[in-house]
N, C-alpha and C positions, 0 to 999 in steps of 0.2 A: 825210475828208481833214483835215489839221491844218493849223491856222492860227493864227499866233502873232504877237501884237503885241509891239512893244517901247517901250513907252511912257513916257516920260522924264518925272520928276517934277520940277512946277515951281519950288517950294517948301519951306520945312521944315515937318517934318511936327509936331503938337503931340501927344504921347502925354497930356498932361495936359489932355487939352479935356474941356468941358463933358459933364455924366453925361445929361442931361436933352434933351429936344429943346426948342431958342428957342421965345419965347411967339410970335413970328413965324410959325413954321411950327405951333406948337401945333390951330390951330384948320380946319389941313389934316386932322390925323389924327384917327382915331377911336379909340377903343379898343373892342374888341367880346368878350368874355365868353362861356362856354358851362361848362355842367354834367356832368362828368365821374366817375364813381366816387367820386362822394361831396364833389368839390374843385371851385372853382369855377376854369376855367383863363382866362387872361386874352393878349389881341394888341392889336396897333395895326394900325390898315389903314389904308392911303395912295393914293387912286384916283390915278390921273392923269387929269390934266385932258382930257375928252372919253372918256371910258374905259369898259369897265364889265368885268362878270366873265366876261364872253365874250371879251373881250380877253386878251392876256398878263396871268399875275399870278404873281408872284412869293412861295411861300413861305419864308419867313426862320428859320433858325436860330441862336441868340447861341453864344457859346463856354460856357468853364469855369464854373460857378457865377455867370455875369454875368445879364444881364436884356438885355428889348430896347428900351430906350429907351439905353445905354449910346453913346456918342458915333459909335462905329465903324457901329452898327446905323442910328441917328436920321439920321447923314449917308448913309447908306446907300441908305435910302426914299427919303430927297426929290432924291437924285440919279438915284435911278432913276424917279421919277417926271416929273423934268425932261428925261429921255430917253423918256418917253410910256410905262413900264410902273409897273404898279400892284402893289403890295408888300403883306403879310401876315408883320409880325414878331409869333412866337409868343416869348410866356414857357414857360419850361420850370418845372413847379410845383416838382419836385424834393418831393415829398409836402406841400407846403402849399396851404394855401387860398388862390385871389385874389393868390398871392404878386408883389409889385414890389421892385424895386431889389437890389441885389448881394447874394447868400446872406450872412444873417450867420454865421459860424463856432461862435458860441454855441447856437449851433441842435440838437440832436442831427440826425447824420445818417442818413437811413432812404431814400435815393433810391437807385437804381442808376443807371447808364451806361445800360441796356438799356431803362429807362422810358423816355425820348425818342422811339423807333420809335412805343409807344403812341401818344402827344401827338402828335406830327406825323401820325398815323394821323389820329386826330379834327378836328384841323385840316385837314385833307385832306377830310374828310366834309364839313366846313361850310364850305367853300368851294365842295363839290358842290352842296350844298343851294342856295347865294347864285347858281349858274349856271356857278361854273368846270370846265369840262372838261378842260381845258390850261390844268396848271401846272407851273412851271419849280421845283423843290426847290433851295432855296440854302443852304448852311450854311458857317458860317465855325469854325476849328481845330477843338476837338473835337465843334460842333456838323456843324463840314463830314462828319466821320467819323459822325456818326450820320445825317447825312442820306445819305451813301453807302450806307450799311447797308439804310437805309432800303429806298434803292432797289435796292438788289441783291436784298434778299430780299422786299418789296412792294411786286413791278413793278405797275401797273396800266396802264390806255389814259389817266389821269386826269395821269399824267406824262409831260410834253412833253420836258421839259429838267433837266439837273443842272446847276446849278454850284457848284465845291469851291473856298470860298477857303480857302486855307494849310491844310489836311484836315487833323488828327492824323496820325501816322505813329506805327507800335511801338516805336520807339527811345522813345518816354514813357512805358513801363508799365518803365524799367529799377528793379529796386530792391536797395538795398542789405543788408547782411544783418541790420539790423534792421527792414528793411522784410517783409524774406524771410521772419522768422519771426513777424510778426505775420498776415502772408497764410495763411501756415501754420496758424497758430492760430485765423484765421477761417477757415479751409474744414474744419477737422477741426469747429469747432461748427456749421456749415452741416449738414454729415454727420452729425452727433449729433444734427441737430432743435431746434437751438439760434439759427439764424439770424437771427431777432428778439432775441436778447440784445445789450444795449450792451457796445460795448468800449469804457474810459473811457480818459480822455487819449492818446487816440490821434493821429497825426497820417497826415492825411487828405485830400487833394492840396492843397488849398494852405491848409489848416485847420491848425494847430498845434496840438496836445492837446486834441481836438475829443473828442464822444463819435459814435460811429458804432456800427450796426449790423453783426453781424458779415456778414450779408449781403449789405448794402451794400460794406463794404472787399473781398470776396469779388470781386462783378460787377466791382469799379473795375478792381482790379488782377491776376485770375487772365488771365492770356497769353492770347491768342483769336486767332486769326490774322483776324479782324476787326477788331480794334483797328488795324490797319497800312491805314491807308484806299488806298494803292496795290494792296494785293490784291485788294481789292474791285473794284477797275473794270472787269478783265475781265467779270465779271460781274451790269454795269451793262447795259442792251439799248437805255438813251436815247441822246443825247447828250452827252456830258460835257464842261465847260469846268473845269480846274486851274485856280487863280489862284495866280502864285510871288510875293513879294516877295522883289527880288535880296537885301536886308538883314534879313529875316527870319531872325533865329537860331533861334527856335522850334522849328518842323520846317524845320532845317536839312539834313536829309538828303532832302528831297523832290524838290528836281529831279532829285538820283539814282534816286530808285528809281522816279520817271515817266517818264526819259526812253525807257527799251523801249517802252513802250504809248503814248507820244506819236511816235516813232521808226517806231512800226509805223501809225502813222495813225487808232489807234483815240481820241483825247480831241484834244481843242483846247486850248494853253496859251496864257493871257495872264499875260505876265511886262511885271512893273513894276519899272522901273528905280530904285534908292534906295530902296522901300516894307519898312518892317518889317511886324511879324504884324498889325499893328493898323488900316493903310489909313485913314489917317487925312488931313484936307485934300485936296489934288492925287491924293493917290494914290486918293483916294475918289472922286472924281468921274473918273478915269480908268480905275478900278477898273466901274465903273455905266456908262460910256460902253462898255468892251469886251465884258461881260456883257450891255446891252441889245443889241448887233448879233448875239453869238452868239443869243439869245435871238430876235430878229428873223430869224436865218437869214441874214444878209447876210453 
């Protein structure tokens, strides 16, 4: 049955707040590490108070090339924490070691879109290992769409709950025709055996004359009717909560292409009134109050 908040923000929101979590809350969280193919992958874990891993616990997705200590994320945990659930923001390594804070662009890039299912895999395992049974997958913009993916194609009994804030949609893989023929040009060296070669000065979603793999621009940008994270939901078997911001340009086209499947009673929307993609202040802690009740079943 769908059930939809409309929660009015009390505030203005600050896009430019702090990247870091306050030394304040610092010494709530932990950071906890694991060894992976070779990389060592790195999260923050945030109990709530009286809590453990037999409780709700919340796995955390970031977006684009960001990290999870980044403002939207760090406000994120400790408001869901102050609603009594216990949070696990993974870093996405993006092929480096131990990596923290925002991809730099001078980087060569060698990760795919499709590595995050991995990661969130493994995170998933060691949170098995810690006692969690029932966990709720959260991800926000293009992390929302990989944690959709996730669960669409690796349902387990280990996932209780989804929630999609601002999920990617397909209108973001549009490219222009210099975009066109570079995609081109990395799938024909994909198909030559050439995948591991760099394509130089390339630009590469929000890289500008980046160097990338031809494989990598390949996964980012070849059409998948996965990328459109509303396709996916049919084919979600949890329960799923959207989260809209009415002010979100981003995936501006989202409350269109949810409203059939929120229409027909299969997802739960909470819609925040005034919130852009970013859920930032008020809208955060409103955003973590409608998420812990779906999350609680109330």
């Amino acid at each position: 049955m769908q059930k939809k908040w409309l929660a009015p923000i009390l505030g203005a929101l600050f896009i430019a707040g702090a990247s870091y979590l306050p030394s304040a809350q610092a010494a709530d969280v932990k950071e906890v590490t694991q060894q992976q193919q070779g990389l060592t992958l790195n999260a923050n874990l945030l109990m709530a108070d009286g809590k453990g891993f037999s409780d709700e616990v919340v796995l955390l997705t970031h977006g684009t090339l960001t990290h999870k200590e980044r403002s939207t994320y760090a406000a994120l945990q400790k408001n869901l924490a102050n609603n009594g659930i216990s949070s696990l923001a993974i870093n996405l390594s993006f092929g480096l070691d131990n990596r923290h804070g925002e991809y730099d662009c001078t980087v060569p890039h060698t990760h795919k879109h499709t590595d995050a299912m991995n990661e969130i895999g493994y995170w998933m395992d060691w949170l098995k290992q810690q006692g969690a049974d029932k966990v709720t997958l959260m991800g926000h913009s293009r992390g929302g769409n990989q944690t959709a993916w996730f669960a669409a194609e690796r349902d387990s009994d280990q996932i209780d709950k989804v929630v999609l804030i601002a999920p990617a949609t397909g209108g973001q893989q549009k490219l222009d025709k210099s975009q066109q023929a570079t995609l081109e040009k990395a799938q024909k060296m994909v198909a030559d055996g050439k995948g591991d070669q760099m394509m130089k000065n390339t630009d590469f979603i929000y890289c500008k004359g980046s160097d990338v793999t031809a494989a990598a621009f390949a996964d980012y940008y070849t059409v998948k009717p996965q990328f459109d994270t509303p396709t996916l939901l049919n084919d979600i078997t949890k329960p799923v909560m959207v989260v809209i911001g009415t002010a979100d340009d981003v995936v501006a086209d989202l409350p269109e292409k949810i409203a059939p499947i929120a229409d027909a009673g299969k997802i739960t929307v909470l819609e925040l009134e005034d919130a852009d993609h970013f859920f930032l202040d008020f809208a955060n802690e409103d955003l973590a109050a409608g998420a812990a009740e779906f999350i609680r079943g109330e």
